[in-house]
Every structure is written in C-alpha cells, then in structure tokens.
C-alpha positions as CSV (number, residue, x, y, z in Angstrom):
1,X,-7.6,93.6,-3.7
2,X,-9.4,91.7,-0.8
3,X,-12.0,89.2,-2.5
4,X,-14.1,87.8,0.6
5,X,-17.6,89.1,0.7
6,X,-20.5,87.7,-1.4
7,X,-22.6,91.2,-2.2
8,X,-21.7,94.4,-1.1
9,X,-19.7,96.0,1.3
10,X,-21.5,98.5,3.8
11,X,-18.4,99.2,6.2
12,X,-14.9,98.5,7.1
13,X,-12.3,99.9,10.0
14,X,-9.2,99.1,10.6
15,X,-8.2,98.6,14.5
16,X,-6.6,101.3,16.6
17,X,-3.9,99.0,17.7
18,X,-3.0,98.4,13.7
19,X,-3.4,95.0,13.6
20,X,-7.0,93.7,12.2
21,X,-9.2,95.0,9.7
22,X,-12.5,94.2,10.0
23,X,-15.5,94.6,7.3
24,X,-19.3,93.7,7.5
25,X,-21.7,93.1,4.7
26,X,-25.1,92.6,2.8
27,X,-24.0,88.6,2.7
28,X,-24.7,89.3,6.9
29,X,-20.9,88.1,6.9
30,X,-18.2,89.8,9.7
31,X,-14.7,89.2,8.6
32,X,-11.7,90.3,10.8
33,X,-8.4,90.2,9.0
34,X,-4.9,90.4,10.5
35,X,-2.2,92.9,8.9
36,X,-1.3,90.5,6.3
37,X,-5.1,90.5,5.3
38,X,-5.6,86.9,6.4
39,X,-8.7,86.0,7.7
40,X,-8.7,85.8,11.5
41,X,-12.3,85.3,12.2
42,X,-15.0,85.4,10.0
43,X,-18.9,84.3,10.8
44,X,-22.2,85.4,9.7
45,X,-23.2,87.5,12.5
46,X,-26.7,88.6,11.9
47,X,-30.3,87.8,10.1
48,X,-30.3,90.7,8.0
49,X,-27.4,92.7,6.4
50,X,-25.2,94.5,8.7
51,X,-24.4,97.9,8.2
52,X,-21.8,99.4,10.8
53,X,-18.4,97.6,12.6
54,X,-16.7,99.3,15.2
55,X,-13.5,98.4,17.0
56,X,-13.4,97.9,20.8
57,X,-10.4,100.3,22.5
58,X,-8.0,97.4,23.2
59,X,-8.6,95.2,20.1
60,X,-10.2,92.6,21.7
61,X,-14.2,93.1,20.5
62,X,-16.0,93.8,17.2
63,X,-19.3,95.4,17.6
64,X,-22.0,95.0,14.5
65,X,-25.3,96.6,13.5
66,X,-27.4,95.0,11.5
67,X,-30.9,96.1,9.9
68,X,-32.5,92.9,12.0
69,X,-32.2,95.9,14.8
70,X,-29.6,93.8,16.5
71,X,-26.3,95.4,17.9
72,X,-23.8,92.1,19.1
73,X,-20.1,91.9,20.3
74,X,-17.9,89.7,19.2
75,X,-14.7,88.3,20.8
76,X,-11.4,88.5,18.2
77,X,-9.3,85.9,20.8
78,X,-12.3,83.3,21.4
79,X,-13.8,84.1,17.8
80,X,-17.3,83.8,19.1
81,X,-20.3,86.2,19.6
82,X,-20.4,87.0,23.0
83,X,-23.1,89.1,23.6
C-alpha cells in the first residue's frame, strides 16, 4: 500500500515505458513514482482538485486536468510544470 495523498484519489496510470506511476488527487497533489514506488516528483499542480493524468508517449511529460478548467504539462526530468 502507497500512503501519499491527503484525500482522495481520482486517477492513477502507470507509464508505457514501465517505469513511473503517476497519481493525481482532491489534495490538487501530482505524484510521480518510479518502479520501486519512490517518489520521483511530486508538486501540487493545480487550484482545484485534479481529476485525470495521462502519460506522454516517451515518458518524459505528465499531463493533469483539474476542475479549475486548467490542463498543464509537466516535465518528469526537470520536475517542473512547463506549460
């Protein structure tokens, strides 16, 4: 069991490439884990809780959706939001 977030859990998905899980919450927290379920990167991404995370094709960006009607990307190597 993975004990991170402070309220509920609205999504999780583990990368194509096998190596991160990522899951996004009502606490407006991302967390990206690595395959021992360490956290890699972990911010609070958005105003409001976010509902959807979605891998990027070569593991390198997190996408969120948030009900503050915000979509954002996120970098896994620079662990910032960059866009």
């Amino acid at each position: 069991m993975i004990e991170h977030h402070h309220y509920t859990v609205y999504s999780m998905e583990f990368s194509s490439c096998g190596k991160f899980l990522a899951s996004v919450s009502k606490d407006r927290r991302l967390t990206v884990f690595n395959e021992d379920f360490n956290v890699v990167f972990s911010a609070e991404a958005h105003a409001r809780a976010i509902m959807c995370v979605c891998f990027s094709p070569n593991c390198e960006f997190v996408a969120t959706g948030s009900r503050d009607k915000f979509i954002k990307i996120h970098s896994i190597i620079s662990k910032s939001q960059v866009c």
